[in-house]
N, C-alpha and C positions, 0 to 999 in steps of 0.2 A: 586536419579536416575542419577542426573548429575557425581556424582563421581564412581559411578559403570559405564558410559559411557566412562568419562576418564580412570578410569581404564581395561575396553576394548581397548580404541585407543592404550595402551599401547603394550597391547597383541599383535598388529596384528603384520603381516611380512613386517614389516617396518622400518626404524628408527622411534624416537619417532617428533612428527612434522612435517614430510617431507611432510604430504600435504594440508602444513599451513592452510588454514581457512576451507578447506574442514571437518578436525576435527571436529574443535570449531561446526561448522554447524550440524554435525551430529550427537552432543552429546546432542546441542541445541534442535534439534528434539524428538531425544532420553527421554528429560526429558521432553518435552512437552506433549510426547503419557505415557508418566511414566512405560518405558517399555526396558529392554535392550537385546537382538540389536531390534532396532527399527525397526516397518517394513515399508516396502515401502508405498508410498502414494496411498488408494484404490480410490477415489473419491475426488481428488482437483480440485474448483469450482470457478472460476470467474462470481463476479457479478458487473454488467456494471450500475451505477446512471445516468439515464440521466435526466437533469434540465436546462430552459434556467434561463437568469438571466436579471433585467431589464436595466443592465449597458452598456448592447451592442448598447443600444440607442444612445448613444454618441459616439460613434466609436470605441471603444479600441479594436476591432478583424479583422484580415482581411476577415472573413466570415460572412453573414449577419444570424442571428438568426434561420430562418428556416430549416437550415443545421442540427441541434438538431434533430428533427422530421425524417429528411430525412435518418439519421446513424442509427436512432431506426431501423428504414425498414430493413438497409442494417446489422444490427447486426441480424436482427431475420432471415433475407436469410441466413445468414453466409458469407457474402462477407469481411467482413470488416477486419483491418490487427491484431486487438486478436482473433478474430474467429482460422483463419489463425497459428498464433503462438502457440494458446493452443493446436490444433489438433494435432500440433506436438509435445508438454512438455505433451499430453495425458488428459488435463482438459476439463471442458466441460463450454461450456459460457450461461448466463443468464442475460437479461438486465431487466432493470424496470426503469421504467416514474414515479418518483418522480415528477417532475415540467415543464416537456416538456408545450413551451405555443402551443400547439391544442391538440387535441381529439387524441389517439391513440388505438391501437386495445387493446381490454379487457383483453388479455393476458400477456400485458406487463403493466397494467394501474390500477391493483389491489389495489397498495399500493399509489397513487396519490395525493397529496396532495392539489394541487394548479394550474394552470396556469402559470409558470415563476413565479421569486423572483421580490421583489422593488429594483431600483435603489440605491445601498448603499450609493453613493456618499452624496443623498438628503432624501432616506425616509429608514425605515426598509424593510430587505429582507422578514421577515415574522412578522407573528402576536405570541404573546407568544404559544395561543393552536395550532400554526401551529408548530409552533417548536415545542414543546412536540408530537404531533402527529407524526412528520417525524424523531425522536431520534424513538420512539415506533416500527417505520415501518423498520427501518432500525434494531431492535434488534428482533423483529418478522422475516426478512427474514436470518437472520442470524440461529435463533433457527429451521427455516423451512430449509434449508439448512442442517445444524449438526444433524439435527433428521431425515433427510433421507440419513444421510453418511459419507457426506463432512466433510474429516479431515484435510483438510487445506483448506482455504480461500483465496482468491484476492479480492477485493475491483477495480473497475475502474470506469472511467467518460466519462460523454458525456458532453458536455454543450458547446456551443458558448460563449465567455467572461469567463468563467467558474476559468481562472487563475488571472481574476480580485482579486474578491473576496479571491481567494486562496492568495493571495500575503500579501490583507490587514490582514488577522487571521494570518499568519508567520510576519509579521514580526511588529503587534502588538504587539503579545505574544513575541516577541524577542526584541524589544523594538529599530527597526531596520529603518532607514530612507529610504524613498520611491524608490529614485534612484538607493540605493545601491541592491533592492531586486526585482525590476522592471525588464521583460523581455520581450521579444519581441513576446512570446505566440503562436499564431499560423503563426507568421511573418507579424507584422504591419511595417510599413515604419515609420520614426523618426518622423511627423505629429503624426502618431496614436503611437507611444511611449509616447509623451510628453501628450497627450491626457491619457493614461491610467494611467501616472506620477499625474496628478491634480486628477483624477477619485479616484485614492487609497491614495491619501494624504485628499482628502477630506472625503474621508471615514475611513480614520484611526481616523481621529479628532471626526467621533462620535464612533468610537471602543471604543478607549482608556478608559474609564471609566468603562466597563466591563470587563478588562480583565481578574478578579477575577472570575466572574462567567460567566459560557462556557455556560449556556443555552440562557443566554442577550446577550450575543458576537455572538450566530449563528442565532441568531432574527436580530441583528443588520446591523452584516455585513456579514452572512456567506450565506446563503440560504437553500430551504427545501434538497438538495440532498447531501450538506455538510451534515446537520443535520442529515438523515440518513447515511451517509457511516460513522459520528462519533457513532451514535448508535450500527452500526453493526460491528464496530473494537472493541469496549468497550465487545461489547457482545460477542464476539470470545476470548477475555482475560476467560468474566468470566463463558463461556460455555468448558473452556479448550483446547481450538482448536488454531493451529499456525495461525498466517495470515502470509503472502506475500502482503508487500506495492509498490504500482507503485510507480508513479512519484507526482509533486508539489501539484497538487488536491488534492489527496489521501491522502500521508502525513499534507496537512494542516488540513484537517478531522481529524487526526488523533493524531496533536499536542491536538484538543479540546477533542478527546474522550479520551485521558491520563487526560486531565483535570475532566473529568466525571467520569472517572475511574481508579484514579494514582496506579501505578503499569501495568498496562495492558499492556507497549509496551515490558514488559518482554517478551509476546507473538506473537511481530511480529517481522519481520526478513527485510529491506532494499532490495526489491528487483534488483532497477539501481539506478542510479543518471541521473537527467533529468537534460538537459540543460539552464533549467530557473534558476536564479544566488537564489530567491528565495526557492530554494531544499534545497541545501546545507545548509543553512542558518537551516532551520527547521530540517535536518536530525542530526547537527550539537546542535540542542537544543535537541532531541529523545535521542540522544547519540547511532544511530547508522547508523552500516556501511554497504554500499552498497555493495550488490553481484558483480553485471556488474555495467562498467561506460560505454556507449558505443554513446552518445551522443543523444541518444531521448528522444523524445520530447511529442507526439504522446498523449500518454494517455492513455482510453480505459485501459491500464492493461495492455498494451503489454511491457511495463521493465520488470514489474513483472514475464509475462509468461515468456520471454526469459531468467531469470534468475530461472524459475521452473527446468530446466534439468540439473542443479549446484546442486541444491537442494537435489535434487529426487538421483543423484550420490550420495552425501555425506551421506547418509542414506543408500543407498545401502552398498557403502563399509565398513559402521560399522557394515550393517546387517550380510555381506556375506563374508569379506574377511577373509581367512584362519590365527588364530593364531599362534603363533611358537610352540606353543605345538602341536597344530595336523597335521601344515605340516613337522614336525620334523626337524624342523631348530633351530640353538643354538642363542638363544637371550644374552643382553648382561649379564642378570642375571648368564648366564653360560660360561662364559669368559675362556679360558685358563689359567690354572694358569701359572702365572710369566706375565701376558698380562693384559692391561691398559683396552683393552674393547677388546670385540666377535667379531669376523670377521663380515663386511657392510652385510646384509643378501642379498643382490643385489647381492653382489661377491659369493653366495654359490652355 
């Protein structure tokens, strides 16, 4: 399907390239849906993990923990700024309370696992069947999802402290020192820097000996909403469905569900580069490249959505843009003779 897709981009009324990755992207689609020309995306679905984690006890966030709880509220009004974004890329958002620590309402609390994660720094984030359990919930909402539609996927996050954790599983798996991957998160002042700096070096030191196996390494240092957003990107590889990855969270999810299931990030696509020095580093191990660079930070999925209307174009013009055979323009296949190439189809 890939080469029948490149061999479309060839077709169209273009030069061949001219609109550099938008191509590559649409052919990358193209062989996803295993269909050519591809069509437009009917039902692309962000789903929002929210988890607090126990590492906010020590200070590494400029927000105090209960703010988790308070965003659940304001993503199920629609106020919050993916709601916001997808309305416009045309996706529709869905949150769930994997680990929020209170009580939430029954409709976002289904898939639940826990109360908040442990402290990585000093104890495990979960229990082994807590892990197994929240990899389950997270391939379960993915299959409830793709079996009522959803052909493309986002993955986002909620969590207070939430890039703690994310930091320690990047740059564990990258075998990367703390300072170099360390960032300033939701904006700590150099106090709460150097604080989240000891937080993930102490918690790297009990990573390190799992980083062989991805289910000990999201017990250890990742948490229950890690564990499902890695269940539910593993599951989009092997349910056939593209995903759209946000930002540092999402990705670090996403380094351990490659681990769970090598080959799968065949299936997703870089949607921004977030600001945390941490991103690059992981997107940089995925071996792939961002849509948008546009300097957020945010979360939630909103890289993601803002890079869905790139997307959703470059699928369109493979779907719909006129060949030179049926707008009857001479491509270079039919050059004038005694002439090096066909006249720029721009000049006709």
């Amino acid at each position: 399907m890939r080469r029948r897709a490149d061999a479309r981009q060839l077709a169209l009324t273009k030069p061949a390239g001219s609109l550099g990755r938008l191509e590559d992207l649409g052919c990358w689609i193209a062989s996803c849906q295993g269909e050519v020309p591809p069509h437009p995306f009917r039902r692309p679905r962000v789903v929002v993990f929210a988890g607090d984690h126990g590492i906010t006890r020590h200070g590494v966030s400029a927000y105090p923990p209960e703010v988790t709880a308070q965003m659940v509220a304001n993503f199920v009004a629609g106020g919050a700024a993916v709601n916001i974004l997808a309305t416009v890329a045309g996706a529709a958002v869905r949150v769930v309370d994997i680990a929020v620590d209170t009580d939430t309402d029954p409709s976002v609390s289904t898939y639940k696992i826990r109360r908040s994660s442990g402290s990585i720094d000093r104890e495990d984030a979960l229990t082994d069947d807590e892990t197994v359990r929240a990899i389950a919930a997270g391939r379960a909402i993915a299959d409830r999802e793709i079996d009522e539609g959803a052909d493309l996927l986002v993955a986002g996050d909620m969590g207070i402290g939430n890039t703690t954790p994310a930091t320690v599983l990047i740059a564990t798996l990258t075998n990367t020192e703390p300072v170099a991957a360390v960032g300033r998160g939701t904006g700590i002042d150099d106090a709460g820097w150097m604080r989240k700096v000891t937080a993930i070096r102490d918690a790297m030191r009990r990573a390190r000996p799992h980083t062989r196996n991805p289910i000990a390494l999201l017990r250890t240092a990742g948490g229950a909403d890690f564990a499902a957003m890695a269940g539910y990107l593993a599951q989009a590889s092997v349910r056939r469905t593209p995903a759209l990855l946000d930002g540092v969270v999402v990705t670090a999810a996403a380094m351990v569900a490659e681990e769970l299931a090598p080959g799968a990030r065949d299936w997703w696509v870089a949607g921004h580069r977030s600001a945390e020095p941490s991103h690059t580093i992981a997107l940089r191990h995925l071996n792939l490249d961002p849509i948008v660079d546009l300097g957020m930070r945010l979360g939630e999925g909103t890289g993601a959505v803002t890079a869905l209307p790139v997307l959703q174009g470059a699928v369109s013009v493979l779907a719909h843009m006129a060949t030179f055979d049926e707008a009857g323009i001479s491509g270079r296949d039919t050059a004038p003779e005694g002439t090096d190439t066909a006249p720029d189809p721009r000049d006709v």
